[in-house]
C-alpha positions as CSV (number, residue, x, y, z in Angstrom):
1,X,-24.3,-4.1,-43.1
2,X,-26.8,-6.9,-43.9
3,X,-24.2,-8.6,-45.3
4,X,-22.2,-8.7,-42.2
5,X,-25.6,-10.0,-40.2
6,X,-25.6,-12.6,-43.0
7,X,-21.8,-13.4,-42.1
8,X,-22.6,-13.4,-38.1
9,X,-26.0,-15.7,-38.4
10,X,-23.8,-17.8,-40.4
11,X,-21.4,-18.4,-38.3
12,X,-24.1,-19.0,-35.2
13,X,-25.2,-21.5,-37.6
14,X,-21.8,-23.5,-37.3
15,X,-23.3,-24.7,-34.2
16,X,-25.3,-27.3,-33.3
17,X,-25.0,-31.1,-32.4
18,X,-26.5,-32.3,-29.4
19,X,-27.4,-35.5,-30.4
20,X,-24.9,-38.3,-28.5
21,X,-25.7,-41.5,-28.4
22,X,-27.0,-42.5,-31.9
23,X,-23.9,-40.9,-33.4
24,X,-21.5,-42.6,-31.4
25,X,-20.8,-45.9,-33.9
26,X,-20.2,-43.4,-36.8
27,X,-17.2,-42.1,-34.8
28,X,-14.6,-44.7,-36.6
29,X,-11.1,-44.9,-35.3
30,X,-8.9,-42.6,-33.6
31,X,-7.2,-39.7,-35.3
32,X,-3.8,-38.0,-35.1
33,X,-4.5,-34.9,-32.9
34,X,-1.9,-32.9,-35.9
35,X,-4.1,-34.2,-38.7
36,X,-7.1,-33.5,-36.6
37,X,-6.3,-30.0,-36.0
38,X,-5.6,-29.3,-39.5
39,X,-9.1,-30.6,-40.6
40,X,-10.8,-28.5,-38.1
41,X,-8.9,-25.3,-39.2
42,X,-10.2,-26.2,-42.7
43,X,-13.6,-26.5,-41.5
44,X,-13.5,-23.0,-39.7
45,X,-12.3,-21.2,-42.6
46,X,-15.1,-22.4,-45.2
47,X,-17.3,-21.2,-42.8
48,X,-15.8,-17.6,-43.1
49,X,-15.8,-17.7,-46.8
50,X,-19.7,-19.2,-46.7
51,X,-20.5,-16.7,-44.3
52,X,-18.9,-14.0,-46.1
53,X,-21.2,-14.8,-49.2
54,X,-24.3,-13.8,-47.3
55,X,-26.1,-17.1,-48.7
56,X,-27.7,-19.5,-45.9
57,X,-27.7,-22.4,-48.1
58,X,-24.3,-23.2,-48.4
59,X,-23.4,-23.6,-45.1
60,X,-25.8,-26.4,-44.3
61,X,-23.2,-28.9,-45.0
62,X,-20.5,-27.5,-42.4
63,X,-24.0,-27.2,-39.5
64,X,-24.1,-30.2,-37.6
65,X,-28.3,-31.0,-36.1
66,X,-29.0,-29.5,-33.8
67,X,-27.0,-26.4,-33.3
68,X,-26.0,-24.3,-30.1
69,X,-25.1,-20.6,-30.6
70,X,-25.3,-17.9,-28.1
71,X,-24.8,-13.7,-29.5
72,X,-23.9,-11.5,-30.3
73,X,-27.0,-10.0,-28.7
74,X,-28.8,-10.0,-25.8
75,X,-31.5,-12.4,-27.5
76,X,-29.7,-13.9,-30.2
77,X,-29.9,-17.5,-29.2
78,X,-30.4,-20.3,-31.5
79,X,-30.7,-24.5,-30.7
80,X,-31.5,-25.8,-34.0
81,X,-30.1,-25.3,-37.5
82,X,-32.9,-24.6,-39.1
83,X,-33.9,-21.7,-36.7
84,X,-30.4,-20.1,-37.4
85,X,-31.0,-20.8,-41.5
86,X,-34.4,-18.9,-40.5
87,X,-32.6,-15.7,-38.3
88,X,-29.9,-15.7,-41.0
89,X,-33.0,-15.5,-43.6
90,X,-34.7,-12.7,-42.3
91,X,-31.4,-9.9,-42.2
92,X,-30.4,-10.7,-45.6
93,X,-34.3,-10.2,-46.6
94,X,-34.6,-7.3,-44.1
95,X,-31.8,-5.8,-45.5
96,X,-31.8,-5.9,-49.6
97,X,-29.0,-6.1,-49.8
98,X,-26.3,-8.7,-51.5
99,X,-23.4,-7.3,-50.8
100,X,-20.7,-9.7,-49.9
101,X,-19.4,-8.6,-46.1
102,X,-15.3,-8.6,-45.4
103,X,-14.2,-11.3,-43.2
104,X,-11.1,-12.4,-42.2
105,X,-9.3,-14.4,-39.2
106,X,-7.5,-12.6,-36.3
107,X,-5.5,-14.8,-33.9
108,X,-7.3,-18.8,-35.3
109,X,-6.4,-21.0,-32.8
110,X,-7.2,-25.0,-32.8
111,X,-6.8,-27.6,-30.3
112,X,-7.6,-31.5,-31.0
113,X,-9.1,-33.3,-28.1
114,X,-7.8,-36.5,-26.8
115,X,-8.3,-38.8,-30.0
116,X,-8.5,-36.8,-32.5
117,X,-12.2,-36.8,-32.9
118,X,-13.1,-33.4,-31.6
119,X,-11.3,-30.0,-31.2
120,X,-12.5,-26.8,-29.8
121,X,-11.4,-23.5,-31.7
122,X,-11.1,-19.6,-30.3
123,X,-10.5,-16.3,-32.7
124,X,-11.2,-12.9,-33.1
125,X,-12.3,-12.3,-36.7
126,X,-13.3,-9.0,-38.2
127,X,-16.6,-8.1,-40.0
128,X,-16.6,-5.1,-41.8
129,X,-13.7,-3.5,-39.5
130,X,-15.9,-4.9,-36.6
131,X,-14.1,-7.4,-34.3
132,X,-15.7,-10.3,-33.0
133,X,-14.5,-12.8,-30.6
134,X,-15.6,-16.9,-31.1
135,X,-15.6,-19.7,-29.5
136,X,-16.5,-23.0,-31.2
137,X,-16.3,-26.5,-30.2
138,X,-15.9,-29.0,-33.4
139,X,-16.6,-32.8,-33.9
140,X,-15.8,-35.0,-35.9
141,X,-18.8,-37.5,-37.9
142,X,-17.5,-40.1,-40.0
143,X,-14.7,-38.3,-41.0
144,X,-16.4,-35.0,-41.7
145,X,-15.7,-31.7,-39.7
146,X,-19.0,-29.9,-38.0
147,X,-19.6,-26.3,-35.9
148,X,-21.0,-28.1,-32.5
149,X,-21.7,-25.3,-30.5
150,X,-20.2,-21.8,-30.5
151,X,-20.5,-18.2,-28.6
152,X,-20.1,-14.9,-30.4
153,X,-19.9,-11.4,-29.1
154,X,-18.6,-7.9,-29.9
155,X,-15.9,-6.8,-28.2
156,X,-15.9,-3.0,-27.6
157,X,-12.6,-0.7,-25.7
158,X,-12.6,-0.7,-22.6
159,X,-13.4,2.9,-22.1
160,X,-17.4,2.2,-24.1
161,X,-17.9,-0.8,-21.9
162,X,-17.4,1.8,-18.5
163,X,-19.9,4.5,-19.9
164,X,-22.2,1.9,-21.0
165,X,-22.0,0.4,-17.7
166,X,-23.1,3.6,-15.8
167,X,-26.4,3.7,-18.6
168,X,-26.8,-0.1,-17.3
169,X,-26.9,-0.7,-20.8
170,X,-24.7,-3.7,-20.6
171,X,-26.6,-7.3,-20.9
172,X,-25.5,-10.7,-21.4
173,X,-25.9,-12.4,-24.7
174,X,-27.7,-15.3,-25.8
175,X,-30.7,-15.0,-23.3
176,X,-33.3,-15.9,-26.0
177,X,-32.8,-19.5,-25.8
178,X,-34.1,-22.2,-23.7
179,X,-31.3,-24.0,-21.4
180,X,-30.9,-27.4,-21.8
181,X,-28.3,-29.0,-19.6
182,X,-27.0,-32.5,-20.6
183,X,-26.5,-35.6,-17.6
184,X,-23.1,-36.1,-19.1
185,X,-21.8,-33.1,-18.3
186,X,-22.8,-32.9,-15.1
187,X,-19.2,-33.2,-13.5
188,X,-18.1,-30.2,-15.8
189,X,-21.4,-28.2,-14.6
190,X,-20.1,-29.0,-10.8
191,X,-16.7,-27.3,-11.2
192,X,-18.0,-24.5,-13.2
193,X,-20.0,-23.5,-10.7
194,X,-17.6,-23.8,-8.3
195,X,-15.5,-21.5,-10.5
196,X,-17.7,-18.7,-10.3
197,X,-17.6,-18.2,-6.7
198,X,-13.8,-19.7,-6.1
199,X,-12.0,-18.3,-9.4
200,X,-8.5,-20.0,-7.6
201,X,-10.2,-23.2,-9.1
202,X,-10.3,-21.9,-12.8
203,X,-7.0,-21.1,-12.1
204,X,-5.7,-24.3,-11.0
205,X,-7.1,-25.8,-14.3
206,X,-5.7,-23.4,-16.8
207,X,-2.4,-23.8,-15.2
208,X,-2.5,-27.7,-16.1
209,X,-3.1,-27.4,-19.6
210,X,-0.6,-26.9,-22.9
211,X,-2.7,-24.3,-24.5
212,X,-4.9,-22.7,-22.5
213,X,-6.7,-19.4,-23.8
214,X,-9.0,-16.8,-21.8
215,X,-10.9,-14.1,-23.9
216,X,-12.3,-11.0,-21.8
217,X,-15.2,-9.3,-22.6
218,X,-13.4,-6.0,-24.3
219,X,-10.9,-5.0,-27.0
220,X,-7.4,-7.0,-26.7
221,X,-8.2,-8.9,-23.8
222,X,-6.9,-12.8,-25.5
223,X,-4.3,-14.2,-23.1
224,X,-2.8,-17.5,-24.0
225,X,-0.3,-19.5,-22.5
226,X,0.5,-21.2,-19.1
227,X,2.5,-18.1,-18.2
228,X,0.2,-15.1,-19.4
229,X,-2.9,-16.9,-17.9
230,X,-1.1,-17.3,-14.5
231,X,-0.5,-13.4,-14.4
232,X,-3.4,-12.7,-15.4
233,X,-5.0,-14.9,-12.9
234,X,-2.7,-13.3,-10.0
235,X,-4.2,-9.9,-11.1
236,X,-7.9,-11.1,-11.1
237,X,-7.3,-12.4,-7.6
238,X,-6.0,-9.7,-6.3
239,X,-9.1,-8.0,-7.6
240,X,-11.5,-10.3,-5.8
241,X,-13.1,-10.7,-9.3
242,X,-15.9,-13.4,-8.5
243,X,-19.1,-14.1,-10.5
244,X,-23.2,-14.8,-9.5
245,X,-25.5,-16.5,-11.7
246,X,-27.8,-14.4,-13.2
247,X,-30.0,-17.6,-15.1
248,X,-30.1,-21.4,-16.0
249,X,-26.5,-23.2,-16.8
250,X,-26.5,-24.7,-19.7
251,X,-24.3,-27.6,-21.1
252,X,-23.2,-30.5,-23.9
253,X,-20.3,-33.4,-23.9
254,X,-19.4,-34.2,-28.3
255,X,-20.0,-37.5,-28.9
256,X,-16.7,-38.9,-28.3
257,X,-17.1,-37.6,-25.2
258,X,-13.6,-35.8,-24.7
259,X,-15.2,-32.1,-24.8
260,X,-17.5,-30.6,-22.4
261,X,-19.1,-27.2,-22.7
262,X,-20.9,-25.2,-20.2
263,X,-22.3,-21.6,-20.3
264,X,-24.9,-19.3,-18.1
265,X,-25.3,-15.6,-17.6
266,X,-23.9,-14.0,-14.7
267,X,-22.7,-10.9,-13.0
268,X,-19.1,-10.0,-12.4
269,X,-18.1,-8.6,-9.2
270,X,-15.0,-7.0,-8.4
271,X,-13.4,-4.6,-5.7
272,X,-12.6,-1.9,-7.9
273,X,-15.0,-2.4,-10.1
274,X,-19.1,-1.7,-11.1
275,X,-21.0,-4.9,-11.6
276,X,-20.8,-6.8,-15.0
277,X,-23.3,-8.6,-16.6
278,X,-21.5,-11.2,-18.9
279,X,-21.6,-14.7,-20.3
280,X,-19.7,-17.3,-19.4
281,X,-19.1,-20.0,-22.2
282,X,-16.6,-22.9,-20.7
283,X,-14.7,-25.6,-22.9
284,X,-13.8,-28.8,-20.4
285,X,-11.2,-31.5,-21.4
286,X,-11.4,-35.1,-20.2
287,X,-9.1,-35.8,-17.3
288,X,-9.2,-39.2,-16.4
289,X,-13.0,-39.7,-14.6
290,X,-13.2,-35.3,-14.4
291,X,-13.0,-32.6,-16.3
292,X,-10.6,-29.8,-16.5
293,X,-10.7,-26.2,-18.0
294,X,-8.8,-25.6,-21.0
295,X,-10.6,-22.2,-22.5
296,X,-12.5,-19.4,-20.7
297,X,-14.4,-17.0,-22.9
298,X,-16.5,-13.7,-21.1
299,X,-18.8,-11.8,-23.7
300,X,-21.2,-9.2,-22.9
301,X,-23.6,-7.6,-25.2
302,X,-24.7,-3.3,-25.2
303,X,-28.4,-2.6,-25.3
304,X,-30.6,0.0,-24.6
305,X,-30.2,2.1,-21.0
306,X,-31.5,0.4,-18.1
307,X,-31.7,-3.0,-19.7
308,X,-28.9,-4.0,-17.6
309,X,-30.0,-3.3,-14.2
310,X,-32.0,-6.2,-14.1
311,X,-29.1,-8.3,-13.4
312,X,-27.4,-6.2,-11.1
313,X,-30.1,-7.3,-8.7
314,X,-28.8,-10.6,-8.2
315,X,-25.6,-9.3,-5.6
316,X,-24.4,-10.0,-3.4
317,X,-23.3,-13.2,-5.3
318,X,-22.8,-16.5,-2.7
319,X,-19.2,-16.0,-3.5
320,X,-19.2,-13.3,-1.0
321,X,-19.1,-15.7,2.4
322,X,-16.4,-17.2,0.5
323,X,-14.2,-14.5,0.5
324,X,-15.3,-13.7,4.4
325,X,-12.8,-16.3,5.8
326,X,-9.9,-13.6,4.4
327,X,-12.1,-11.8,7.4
328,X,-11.6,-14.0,9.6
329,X,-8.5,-13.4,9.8
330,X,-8.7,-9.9,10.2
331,X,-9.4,-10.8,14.1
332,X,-5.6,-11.2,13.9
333,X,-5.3,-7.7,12.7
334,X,-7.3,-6.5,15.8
335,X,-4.5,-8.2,18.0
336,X,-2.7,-6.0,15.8
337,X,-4.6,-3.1,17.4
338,X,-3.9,-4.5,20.6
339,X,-0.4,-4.2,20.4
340,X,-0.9,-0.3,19.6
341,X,-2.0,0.0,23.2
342,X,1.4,-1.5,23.9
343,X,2.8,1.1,22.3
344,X,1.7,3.7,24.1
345,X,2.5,1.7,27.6
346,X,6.0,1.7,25.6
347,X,5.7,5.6,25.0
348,X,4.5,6.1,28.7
349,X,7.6,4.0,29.6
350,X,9.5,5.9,27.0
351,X,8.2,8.8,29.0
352,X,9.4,7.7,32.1
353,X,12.9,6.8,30.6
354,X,14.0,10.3,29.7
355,X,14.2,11.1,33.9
356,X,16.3,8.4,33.4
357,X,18.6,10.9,31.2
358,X,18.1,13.6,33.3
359,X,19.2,11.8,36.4
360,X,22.7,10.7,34.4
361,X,22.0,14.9,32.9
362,X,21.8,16.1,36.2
363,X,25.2,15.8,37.5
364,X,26.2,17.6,34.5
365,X,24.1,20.6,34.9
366,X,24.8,20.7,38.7
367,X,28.3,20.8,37.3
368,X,27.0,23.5,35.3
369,X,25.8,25.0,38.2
370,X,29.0,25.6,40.4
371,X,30.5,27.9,38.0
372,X,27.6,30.2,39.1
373,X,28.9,29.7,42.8
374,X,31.7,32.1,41.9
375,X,30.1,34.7,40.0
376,X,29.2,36.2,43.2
377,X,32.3,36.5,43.6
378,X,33.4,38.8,40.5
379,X,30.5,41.0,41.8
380,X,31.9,41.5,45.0
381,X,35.0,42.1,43.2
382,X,33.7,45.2,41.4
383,X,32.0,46.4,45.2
384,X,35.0,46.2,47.0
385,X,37.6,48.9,45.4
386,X,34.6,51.1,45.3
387,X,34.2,50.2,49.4
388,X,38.2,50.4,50.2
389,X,38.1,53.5,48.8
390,X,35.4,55.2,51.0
391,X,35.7,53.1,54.0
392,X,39.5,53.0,53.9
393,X,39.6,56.5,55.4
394,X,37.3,56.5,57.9
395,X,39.4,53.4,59.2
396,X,42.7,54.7,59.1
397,X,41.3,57.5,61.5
398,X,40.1,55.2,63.8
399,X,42.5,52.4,64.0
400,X,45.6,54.5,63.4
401,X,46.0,55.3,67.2
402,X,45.4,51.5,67.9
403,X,48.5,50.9,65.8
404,X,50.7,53.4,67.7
405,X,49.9,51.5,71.1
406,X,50.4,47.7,69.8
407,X,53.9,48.3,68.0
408,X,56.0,46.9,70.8
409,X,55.1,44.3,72.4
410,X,51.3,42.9,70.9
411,X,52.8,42.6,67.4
412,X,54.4,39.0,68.1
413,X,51.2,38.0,69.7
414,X,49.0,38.9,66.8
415,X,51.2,36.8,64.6
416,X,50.5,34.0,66.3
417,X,46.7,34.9,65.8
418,X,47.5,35.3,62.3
419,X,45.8,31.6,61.3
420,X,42.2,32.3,63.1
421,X,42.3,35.7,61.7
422,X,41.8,33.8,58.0
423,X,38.1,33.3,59.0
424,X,37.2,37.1,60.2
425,X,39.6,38.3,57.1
426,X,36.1,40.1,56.0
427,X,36.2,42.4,58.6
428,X,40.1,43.5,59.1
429,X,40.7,43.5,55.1
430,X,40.3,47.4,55.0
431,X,43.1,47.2,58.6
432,X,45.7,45.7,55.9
433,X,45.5,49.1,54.5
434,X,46.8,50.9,57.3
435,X,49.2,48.6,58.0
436,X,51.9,49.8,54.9
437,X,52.2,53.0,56.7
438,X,55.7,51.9,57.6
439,X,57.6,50.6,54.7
440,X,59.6,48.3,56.3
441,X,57.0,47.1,58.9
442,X,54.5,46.5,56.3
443,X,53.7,43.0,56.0
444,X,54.0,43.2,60.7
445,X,50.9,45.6,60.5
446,X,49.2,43.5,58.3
447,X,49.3,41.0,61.3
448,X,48.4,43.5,64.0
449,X,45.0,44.0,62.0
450,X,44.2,40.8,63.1
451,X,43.8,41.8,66.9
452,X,42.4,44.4,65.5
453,X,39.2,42.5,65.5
454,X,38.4,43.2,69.1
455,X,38.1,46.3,69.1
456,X,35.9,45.9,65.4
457,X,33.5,43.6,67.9
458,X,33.2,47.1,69.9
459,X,32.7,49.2,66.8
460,X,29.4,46.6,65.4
461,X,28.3,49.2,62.6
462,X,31.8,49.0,61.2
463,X,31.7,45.0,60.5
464,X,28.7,45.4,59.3
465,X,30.1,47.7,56.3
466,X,33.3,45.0,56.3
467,X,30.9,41.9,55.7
468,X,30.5,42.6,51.7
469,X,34.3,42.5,51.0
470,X,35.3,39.8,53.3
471,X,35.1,37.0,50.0
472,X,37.0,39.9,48.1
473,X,39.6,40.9,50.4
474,X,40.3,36.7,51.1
475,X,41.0,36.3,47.4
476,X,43.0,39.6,47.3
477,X,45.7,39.9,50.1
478,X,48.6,39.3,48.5
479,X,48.1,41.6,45.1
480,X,46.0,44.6,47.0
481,X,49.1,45.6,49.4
482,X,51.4,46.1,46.4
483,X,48.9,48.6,45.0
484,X,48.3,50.7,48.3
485,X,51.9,50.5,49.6
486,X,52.4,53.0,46.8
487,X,49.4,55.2,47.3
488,X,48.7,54.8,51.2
489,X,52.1,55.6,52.3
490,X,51.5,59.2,52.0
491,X,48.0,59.4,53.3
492,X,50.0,57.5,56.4
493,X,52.1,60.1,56.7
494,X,49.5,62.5,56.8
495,X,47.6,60.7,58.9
496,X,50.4,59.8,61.3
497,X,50.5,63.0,61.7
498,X,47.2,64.1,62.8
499,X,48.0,61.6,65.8
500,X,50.8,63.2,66.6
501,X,49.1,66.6,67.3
């Protein structure tokens, strides 16, 4: 274990040059970037060995004067070499122990600046089974390879970083140095803290580059590539992930002045998300008279509970009235509303459209309704046999002497009132009855009945008892006859001759 604090000291110790202007003759000419990155890959991996060694001393050669490093803890800060020599001093006496610590490379990227006389570097190297993620910037002095400036931090799952976040035991790393922020960079401190609150800027840099990188602040999160990073932006934006500053920017140009770094604690904000306290550690690339972003590395540190809500303090970050204008066009979505109201005019109309229907429906069910017109006729079908047959006789008693005085001479005359007769048919139905008492004169009585209907205005209870078959007897004058010439004849006959007595 003190070994590995040996290792990570070390390594904090390949940081450092700040100095610019004096060094700038000792530059010499330009370099192949190729060659370039191949020297700085050599210079990053002596450092592991050197730091693997636990031995301060042999490293002074790869530390440049004076060193930047920021982590892997929450006060682990260093701006000269000699104070990271010291920290570096002080585990491997602390600890007793000489054991040499296992390192080795992860995922070693290098990229030469413009020139070949400085390069920037990103990995994820294990310690003991203990990953690490680094950032490094690297220059060049006459000829030789030097750690600049770097960032280290742990990078734990996912899943520790959420249940340290509810014990606010998450902090950002590096706080225990002094920020010191150079004029040259200024530019590159402009657009990083334009970044924070308007990621969509970040974004447009990393797009630009040939090998851009972004390292998150947990397990696995290294995205490289134009096409990776553009995903991974889309996601973040969808997110609303913003940042505040939670303390003092700091920031360095090397001394060929093709690199910028910048770096300052802040808060992470996100929709979906609880607040983050994280550093920020920048690399910037020379882009004609700006600066554009070419690696992005997040790092958070885990302390003791409560540490971290210190910096939670500082939200809402001034990103926030950025994202309002996405508000402002919410006002559209109220029109939206609006047109809800319009909906239910439409349903009210709607409502008012179906008596529409009903009025085309209606013919339909008034069709519906004349069948009903004749049902009242089936029941008066049923009534009048039951009618015939009690009336019938009291009417042949009656009327028979009427027929014995009209054979002669009215009989023409009432079949010339046969045709009104069709209309008081209701009350002279049951006479048709009578009529068949001749066989042969049959269908003559049947148009005598139809005088008949004097004397029935006479007789007034008798129509009265006639009204209810009338509809009956009009739909059954032809089929009725043929039934009772059969069974009427011989009540005639019986009946004739009563009268005769």
């Amino acid at each position: 274990m003190h070994a590995r604090w040996v290792a990570l000291i070390a390594i904090a110790a390949c940081a450092g040059r700040g100095t610019p202007a004096p060094e700038a003759p000792k530059l010499g000419p330009e370099v192949d970037e190729k060659t370039a990155e191949a020297d700085a890959k050599g210079l990053v991996l002596e450092v592991y060995t050197m730091a693997g060694t636990g031995k301060a001393d042999n490293l002074m050669g790869l530390l440049s004067e004076p060193l930047v490093v920021f982590g892997p803890r929450k006060l682990d800060a260093t701006a000269t070499r000699a104070d990271a020599l010291v920290a570096l001093a002080k585990v491997v006496v602390a600890s007793g122990d000489k054991k040499h610590a296992i390192l080795s490379s992860g995922s070693l990227g290098v990229v030469a600046a413009q020139g070949g006389r400085s390069a920037w570097a990103v990995d994820v190297i294990s310690i003991d089974g203990a990953p690490l993620a680094v950032t490094a910037v690297l220059t060049n002095n006459d000829d030789l390879w030097v750690v600049d400036a770097a960032t280290l931090a742990r990078t734990p799952p996912r899943a520790t970083v959420k249940q340290e976040l509810k014990k606010e035991a998450v902090v950002p790393p590096g706080l225990g140095a002094a920020a010191k922020a150079d004029a040259r960079a200024s530019g590159a401190i402009e657009k990083f803290q334009r970044g924070l609150g308007d990621p969509t800027s970040w974004g447009d840099d990393l797009d630009t580059r040939d090998e851009p990188v972004v390292i998150g602040p947990s397990a696995g999160e290294v995205t490289r590539g134009k096409k990776d990073i553009k995903k991974l932006w889309a996601k973040r934006l969808k997110a609303n992930v913003r940042a505040t500053l939670v303390g003092e920017i700091s920031g360095s140009v090397t001394p060929d002045g093709q690199l910028a770094w910048v770096t300052a604690p802040v808060t992470r904000i996100a929709d979906d998300e609880e607040l983050t306290p994280l550093r920020v550690f920048a690399v910037y690339e020379k882009d004609g008279g700006g600066w554009r972003l070419t690696a992005l590395h997040e790092s958070l540190a885990i302390d003791s509970p409560g540490e971290g809500a210190a910096f939670k303090k500082f939200a809402p970050p001034p990103a926030a009235p950025k994202v309002e204008p996405k508000k402002v066009d919410e006002p559209p979505k109220v029109a939206a509303v609006k047109p809800t109201t319009n909906d239910k005019q439409d349903k009210k109309l709607a409502k008012k459209k179906p008596p529409v229907e009903d009025e085309e429906e209606a013919p339909r069910k008034v069709a519906k309704k004349s069948p009903p017109v004749e049902e009242p006729k089936k029941v008066t079908k049923k009534q009048p046999p039951a009618d015939e047959e009690e009336e019938a006789p009291k009417k042949v008693v009656k009327k028979q002497p009427v027929v014995e005085d009209d054979e002669d001479e009215p009989r023409p005359k009432k079949k010339k009132k046969q045709k009104p007769v069709v209309e008081d048919d209701a009350d002279e139905a049951p006479k048709k009855i009578k009529k068949p008492v001749d066989e042969d004169e049959a269908p003559k009585k049947k148009k005598k009945k139809k005088p008949v209907v004097e004397e029935t205005e006479d007789e007034e209870p008798q129509p009265k008892k006639k009204k209810k078959p009338v509809v009956e007897d009009d739909d059954e004058d032809e089929p009725r006859p043929k039934k009772k010439k059969k069974k009427k004849p011989v009540e005639d006959e019986d009946e004739v001759e009563v009268t005769d007595e």
